[in-house]
Each structure stands twice: as structure tokens, then as C-alpha cells.
N, CA, C and O of each residue as an XYZ file, in Angstrom:
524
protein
N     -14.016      1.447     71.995
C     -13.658      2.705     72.529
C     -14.814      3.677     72.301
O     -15.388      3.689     71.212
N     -15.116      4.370     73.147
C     -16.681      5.598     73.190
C     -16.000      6.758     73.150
O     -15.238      6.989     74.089
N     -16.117      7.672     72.129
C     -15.241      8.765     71.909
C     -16.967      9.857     71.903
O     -17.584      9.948     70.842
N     -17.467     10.517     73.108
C     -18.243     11.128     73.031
C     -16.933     12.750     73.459
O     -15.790     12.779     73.915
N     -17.841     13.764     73.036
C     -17.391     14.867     73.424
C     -17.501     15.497     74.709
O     -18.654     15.632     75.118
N     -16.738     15.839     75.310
C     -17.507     16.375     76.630
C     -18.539     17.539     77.161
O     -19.185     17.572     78.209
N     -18.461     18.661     75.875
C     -19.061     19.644     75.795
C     -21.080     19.118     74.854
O     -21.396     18.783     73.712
N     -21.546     19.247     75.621
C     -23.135     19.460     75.274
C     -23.846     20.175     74.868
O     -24.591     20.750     75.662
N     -23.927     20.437     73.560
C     -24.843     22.194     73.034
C     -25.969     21.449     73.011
O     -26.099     20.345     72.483
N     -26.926     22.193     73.703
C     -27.640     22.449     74.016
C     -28.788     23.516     73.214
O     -28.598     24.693     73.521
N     -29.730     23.326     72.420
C     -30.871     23.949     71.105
C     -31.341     25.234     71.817
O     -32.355     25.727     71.323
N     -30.751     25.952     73.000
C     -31.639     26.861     73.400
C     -31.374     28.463     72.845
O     -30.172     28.719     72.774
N     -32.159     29.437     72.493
C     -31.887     30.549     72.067
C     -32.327     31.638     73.294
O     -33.293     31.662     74.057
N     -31.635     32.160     73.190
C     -30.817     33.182     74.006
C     -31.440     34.767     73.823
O     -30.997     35.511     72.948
N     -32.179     35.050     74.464
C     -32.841     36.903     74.269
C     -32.482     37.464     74.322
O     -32.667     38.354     73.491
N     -31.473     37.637     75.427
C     -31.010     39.036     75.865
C     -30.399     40.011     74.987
O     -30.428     41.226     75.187
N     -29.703     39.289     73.761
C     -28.859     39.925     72.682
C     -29.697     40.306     71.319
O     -29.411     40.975     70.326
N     -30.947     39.519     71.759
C     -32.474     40.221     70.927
C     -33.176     41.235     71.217
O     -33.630     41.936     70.313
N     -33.360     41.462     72.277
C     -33.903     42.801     73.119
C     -33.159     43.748     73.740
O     -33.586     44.515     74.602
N     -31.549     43.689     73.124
C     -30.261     44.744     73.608
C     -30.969     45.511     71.873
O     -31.590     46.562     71.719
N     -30.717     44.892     71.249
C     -30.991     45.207     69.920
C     -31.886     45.904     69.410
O     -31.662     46.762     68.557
N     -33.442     45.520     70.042
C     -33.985     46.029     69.793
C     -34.731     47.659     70.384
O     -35.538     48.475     69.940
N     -33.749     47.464     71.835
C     -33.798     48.422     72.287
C     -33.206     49.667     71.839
O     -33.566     50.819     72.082
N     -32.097     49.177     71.041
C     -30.998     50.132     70.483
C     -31.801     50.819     69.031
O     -31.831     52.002     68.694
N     -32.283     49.884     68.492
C     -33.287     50.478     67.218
C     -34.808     51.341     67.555
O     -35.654     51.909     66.865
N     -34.590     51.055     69.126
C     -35.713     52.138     69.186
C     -35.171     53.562     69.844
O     -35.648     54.696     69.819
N     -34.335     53.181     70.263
C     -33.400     54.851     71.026
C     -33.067     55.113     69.230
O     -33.955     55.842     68.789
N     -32.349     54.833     68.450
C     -32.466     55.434     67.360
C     -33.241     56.023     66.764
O     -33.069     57.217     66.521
N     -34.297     55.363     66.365
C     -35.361     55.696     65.834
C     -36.664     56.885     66.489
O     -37.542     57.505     65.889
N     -36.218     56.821     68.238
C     -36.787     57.915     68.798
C     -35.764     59.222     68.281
O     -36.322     60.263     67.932
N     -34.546     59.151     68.251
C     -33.874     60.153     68.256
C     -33.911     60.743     66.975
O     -33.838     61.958     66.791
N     -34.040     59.753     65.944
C     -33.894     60.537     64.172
C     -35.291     60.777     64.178
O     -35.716     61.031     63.050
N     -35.955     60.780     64.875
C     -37.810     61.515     64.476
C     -37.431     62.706     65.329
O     -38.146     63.669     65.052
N     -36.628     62.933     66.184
C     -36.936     64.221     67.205
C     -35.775     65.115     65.847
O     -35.502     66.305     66.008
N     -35.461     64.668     65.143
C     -33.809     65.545     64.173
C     -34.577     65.516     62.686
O     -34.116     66.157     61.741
N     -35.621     64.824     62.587
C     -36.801     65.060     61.260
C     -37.881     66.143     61.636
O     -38.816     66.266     60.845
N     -37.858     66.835     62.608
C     -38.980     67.810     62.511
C     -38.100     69.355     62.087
O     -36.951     69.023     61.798
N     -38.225     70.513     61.991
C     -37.985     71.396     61.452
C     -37.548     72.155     62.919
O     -37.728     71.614     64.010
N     -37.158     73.024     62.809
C     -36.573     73.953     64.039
C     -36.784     75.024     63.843
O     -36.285     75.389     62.779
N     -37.276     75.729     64.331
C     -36.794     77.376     64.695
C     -38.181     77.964     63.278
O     -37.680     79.004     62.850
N     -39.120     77.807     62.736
C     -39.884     77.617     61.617
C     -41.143     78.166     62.134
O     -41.564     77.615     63.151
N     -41.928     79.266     61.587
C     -43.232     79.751     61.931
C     -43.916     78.314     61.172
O     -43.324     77.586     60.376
N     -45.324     78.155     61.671
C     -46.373     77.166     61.176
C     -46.852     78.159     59.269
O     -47.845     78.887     59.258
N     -46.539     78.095     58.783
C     -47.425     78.087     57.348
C     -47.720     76.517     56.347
O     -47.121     75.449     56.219
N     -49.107     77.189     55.728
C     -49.332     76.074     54.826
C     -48.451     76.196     53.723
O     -48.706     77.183     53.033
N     -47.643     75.614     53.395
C     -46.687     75.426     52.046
C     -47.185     74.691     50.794
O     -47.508     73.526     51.026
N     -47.327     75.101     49.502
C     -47.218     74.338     48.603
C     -46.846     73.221     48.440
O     -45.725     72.956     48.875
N     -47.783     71.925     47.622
C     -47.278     70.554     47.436
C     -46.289     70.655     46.185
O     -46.318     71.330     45.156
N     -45.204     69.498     46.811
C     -44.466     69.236     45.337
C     -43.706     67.549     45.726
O     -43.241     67.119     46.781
N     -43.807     67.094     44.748
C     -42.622     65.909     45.097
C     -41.359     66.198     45.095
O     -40.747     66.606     44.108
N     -40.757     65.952     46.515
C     -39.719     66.605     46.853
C     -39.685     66.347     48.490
O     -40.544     65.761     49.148
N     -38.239     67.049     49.047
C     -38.296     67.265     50.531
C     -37.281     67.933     50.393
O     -36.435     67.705     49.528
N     -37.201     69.272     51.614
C     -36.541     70.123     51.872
C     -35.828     70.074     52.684
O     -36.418     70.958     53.306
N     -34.436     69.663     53.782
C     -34.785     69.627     55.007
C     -32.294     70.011     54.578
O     -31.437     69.559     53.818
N     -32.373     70.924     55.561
C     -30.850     71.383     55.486
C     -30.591     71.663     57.033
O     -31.250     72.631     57.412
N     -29.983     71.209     57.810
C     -30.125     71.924     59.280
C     -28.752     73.353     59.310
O     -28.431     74.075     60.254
N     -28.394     73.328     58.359
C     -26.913     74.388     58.398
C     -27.691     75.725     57.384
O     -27.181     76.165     56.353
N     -28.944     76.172     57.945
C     -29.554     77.355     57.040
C     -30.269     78.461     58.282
O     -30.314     78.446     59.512
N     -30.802     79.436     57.141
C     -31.659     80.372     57.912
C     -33.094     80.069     57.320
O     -33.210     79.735     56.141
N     -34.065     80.179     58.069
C     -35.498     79.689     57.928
C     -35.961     81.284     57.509
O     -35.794     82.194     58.322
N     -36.574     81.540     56.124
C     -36.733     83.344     55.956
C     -38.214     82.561     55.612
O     -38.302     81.746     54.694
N     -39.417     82.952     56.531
C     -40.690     82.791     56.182
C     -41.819     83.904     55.683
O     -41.829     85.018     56.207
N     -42.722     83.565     54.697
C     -43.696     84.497     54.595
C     -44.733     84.175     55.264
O     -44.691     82.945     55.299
N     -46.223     84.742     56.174
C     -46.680     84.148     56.007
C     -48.309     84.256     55.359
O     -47.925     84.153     54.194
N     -49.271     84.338     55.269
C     -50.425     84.354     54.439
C     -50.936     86.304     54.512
O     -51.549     86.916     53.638
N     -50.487     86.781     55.667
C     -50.658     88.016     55.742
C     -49.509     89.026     55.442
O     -49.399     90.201     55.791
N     -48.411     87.978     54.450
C     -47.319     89.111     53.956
C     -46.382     89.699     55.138
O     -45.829     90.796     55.058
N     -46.267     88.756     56.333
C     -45.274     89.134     57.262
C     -44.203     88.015     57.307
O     -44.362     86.800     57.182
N     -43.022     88.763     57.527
C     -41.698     88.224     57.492
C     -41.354     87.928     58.112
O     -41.418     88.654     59.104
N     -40.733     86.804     58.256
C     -40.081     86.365     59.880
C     -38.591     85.839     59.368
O     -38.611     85.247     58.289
N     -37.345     85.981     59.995
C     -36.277     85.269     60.087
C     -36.249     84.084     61.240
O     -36.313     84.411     62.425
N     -36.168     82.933     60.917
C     -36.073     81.797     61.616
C     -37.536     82.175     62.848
O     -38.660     82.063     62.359
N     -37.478     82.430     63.762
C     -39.299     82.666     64.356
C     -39.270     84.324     64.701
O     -40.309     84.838     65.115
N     -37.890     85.256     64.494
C     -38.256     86.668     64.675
C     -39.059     87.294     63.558
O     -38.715     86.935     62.432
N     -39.759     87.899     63.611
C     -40.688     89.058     63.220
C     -40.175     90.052     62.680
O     -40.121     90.915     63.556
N     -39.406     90.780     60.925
C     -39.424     91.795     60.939
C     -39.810     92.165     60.127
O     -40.317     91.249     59.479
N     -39.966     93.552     59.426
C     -40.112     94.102     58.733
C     -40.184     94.019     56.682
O     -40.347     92.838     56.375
N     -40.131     94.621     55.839
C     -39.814     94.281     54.692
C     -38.132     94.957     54.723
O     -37.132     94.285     54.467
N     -38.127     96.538     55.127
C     -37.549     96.935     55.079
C     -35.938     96.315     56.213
O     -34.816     96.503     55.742
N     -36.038     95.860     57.146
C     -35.068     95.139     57.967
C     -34.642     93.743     57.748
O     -34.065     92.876     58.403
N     -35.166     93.871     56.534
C     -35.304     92.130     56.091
C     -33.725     91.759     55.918
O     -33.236     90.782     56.485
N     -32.911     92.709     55.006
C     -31.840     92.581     54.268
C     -31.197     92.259     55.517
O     -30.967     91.109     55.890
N     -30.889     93.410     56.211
C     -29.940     93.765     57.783
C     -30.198     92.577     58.360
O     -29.450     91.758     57.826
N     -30.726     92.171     59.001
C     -31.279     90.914     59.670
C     -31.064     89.731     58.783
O     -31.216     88.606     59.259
N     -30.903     89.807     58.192
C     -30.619     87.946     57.141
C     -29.272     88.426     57.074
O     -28.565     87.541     57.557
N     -28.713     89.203     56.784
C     -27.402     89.258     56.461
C     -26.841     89.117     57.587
O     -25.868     88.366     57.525
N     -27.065     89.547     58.632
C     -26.173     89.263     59.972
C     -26.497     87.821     60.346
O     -25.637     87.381     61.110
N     -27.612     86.798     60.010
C     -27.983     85.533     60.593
C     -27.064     84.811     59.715
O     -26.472     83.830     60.166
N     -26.844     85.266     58.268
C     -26.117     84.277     57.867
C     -24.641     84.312     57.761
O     -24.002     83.432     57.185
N     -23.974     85.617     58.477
C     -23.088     85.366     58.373
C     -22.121     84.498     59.157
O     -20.943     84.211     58.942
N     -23.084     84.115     60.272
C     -22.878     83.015     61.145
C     -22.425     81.786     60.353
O     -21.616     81.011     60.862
N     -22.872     81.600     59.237
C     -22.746     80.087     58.594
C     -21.761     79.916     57.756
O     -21.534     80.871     57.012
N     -21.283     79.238     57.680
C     -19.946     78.943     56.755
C     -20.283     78.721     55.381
O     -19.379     79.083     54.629
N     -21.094     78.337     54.919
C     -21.960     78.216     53.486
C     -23.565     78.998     53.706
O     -24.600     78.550     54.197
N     -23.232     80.390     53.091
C     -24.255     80.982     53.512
C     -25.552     80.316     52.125
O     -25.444     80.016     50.936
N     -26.805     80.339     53.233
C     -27.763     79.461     52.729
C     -29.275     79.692     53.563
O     -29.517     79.420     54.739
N     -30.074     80.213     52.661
C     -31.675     80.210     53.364
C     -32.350     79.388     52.740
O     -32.017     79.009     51.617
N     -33.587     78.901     53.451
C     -34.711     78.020     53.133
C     -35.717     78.783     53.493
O     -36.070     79.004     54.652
N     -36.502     79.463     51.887
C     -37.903     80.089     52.089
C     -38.933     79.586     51.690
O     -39.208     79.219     50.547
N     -39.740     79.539     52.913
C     -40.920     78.737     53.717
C     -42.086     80.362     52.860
O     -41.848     81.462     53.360
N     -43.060     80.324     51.828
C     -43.659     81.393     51.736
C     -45.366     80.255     51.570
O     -45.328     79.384     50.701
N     -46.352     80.353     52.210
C     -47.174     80.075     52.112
C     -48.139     80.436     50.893
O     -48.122     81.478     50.237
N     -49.031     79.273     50.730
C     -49.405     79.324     49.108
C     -50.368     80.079     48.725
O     -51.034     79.930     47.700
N     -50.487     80.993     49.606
C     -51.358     82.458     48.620
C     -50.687     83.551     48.710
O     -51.203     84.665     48.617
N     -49.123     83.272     48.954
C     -48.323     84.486     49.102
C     -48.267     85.109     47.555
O     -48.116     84.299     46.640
N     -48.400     86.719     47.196
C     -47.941     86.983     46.194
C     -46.528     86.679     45.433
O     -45.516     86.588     46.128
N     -46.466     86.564     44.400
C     -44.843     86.007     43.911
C     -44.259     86.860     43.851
O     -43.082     86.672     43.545
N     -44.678     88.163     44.081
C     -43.135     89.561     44.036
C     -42.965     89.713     45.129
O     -41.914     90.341     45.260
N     -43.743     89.331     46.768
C     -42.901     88.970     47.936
C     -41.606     87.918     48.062
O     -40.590     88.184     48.704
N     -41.821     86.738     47.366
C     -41.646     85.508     47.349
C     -40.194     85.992     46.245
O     -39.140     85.382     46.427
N     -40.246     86.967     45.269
C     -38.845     87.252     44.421
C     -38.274     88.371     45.342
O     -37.066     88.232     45.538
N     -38.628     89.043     45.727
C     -38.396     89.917     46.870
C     -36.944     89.314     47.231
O     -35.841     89.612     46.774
N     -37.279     88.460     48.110
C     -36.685     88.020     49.278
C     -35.711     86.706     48.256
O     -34.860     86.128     48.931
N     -35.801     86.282     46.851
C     -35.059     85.706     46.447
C     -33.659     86.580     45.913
O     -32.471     86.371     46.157
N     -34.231     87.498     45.199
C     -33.426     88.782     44.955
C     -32.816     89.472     45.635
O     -31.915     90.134     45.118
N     -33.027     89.557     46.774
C     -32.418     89.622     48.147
C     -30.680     88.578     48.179
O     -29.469     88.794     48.196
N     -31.526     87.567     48.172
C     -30.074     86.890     48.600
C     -29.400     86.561     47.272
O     -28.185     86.373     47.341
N     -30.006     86.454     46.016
C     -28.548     86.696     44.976
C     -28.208     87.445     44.994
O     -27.014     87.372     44.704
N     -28.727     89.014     45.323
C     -27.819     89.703     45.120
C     -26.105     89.980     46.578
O     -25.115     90.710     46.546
N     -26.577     89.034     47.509
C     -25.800     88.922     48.365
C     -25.191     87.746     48.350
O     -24.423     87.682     49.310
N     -25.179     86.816     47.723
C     -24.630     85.502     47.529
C     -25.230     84.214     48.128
O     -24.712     83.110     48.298
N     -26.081     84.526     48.314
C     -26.837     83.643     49.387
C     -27.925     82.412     48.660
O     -28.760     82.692     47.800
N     -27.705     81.084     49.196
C     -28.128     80.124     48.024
C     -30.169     80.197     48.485
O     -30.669     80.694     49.494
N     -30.660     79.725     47.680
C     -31.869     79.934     48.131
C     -32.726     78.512     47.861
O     -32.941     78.142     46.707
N     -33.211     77.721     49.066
C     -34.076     76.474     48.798
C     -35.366     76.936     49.235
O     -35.630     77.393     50.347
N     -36.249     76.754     48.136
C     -37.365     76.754     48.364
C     -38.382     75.453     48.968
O     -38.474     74.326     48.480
N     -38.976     75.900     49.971
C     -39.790     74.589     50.986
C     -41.008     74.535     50.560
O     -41.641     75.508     50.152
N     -41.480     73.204     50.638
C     -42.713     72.803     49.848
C     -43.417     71.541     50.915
O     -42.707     70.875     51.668
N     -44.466     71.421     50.843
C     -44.912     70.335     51.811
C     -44.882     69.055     50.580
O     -45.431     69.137     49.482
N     -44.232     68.092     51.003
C     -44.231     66.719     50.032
C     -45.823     65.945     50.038
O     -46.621     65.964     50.976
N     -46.010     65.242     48.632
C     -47.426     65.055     48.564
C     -47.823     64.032     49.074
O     -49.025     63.768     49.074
């Protein structure tokens, strides 16, 4: 009696479910590099530290080498500083800034604007370029 099977596998490997795949790891990987760059952020040189900064639920309060202030990329004042951060953050449900002060900023600008937001409740991360 010959008891063969009727079904034949056959050693061949199959792509299409290799290059669905790998297509999918590159739409990812395009998309989490476009959600790793910073938003809404004047260009300053920042201090090195080991570390990384990166919160997308904040306000961007920048200094930059000439002692001008910016909220997220507007332009104001020392004196409009308060008024203007306080209305950006009250947008946020966990009020929270990330100050961006470039590294020849004086440090009583740089407490300025920290003193600023404790005294309003406001958490404060300081941004640093990683080494």
C-alpha cells in the first residue's frame, strides 16, 4: 500500500509579507523623525548636558544671545513676558514651560523668567543640547 500525501510543500519563501513589513517600518520611522524635531522654537545655541528635553504639551519661553524673549516663536518684551506666558499657558491642562536660554545668556535673565513661573505655578524644564 503507497500512503503518499497529496499536498506538496514546496521550500519556496515568499516576499511580499517581507517588503509589507518593511515598508511599514519605514512609514514609521519617517513619521517618529518628523515628531523628534522641536516645534514652534527660535534657533539658539544651548548648553551641553547629558540629558534630553523634549515635552510636546509645553510653552517654548526662549532667550536668545542678545537678551530677547520670545514665547514659542513670538517676540516680546521683558516687561510683557508675564501677560503673554500666562495667557499661553493657560491653554494647557498641566501648566508647563521649557526654557531654551542660550549659553552666554546672563543667569538673572535665565532666573528672571524662572521666578516668573514659580511664582505662578508653572513647572519649569530647562533645554540643553545632549552631548
Amino acid at each position: 500500500m503507497n500512503l503518499r500525501g497529496r499536498n506538496k510543500i514546496t521550500p519556496e519563501f515568499n516576499m511580499s509579507s517581507m517588503t509589507d513589513v518593511v515598508f511599514l517600518l519605514l512609514i514609521f520611522f519617517m513619521i517618529a523623525s518628523t515628531l523628534a524635531k522641536q516645534l514652534n522654537t527660535i534657533e539658539v545655541q544651548l548648553p551641553e548636558a547629558k540629558g534630553k528635553t523634549e515635552n510636546r504639551n509645553t510653552v517654548a519661553v526662549t532667550i536668545s544671545a542678545n537678551n530677547q524673549f520670545y514665547v514659542d516663536e513670538l517676540s516680546v518684551s521683558k516687561g510683557a513676558l508675564r501677560s503673554t506666558l500666562l495667557q499661553k499657558v493657560s491653554r494647557l491642562s498641566t501648566p508647563s514651560i521649557v526654557l531654551r536660554a542660550a549659553k552666554n545668556v546672563a543667569i538673572d535673565q535665565v532666573v528672571y523668567v524662572m521666578d516668573l513661573a514659580n511664582q505662578n505655578g508653572i513647572k519649569v524644564v530647562l533645554a540643553v543640547d545632549t552631548q
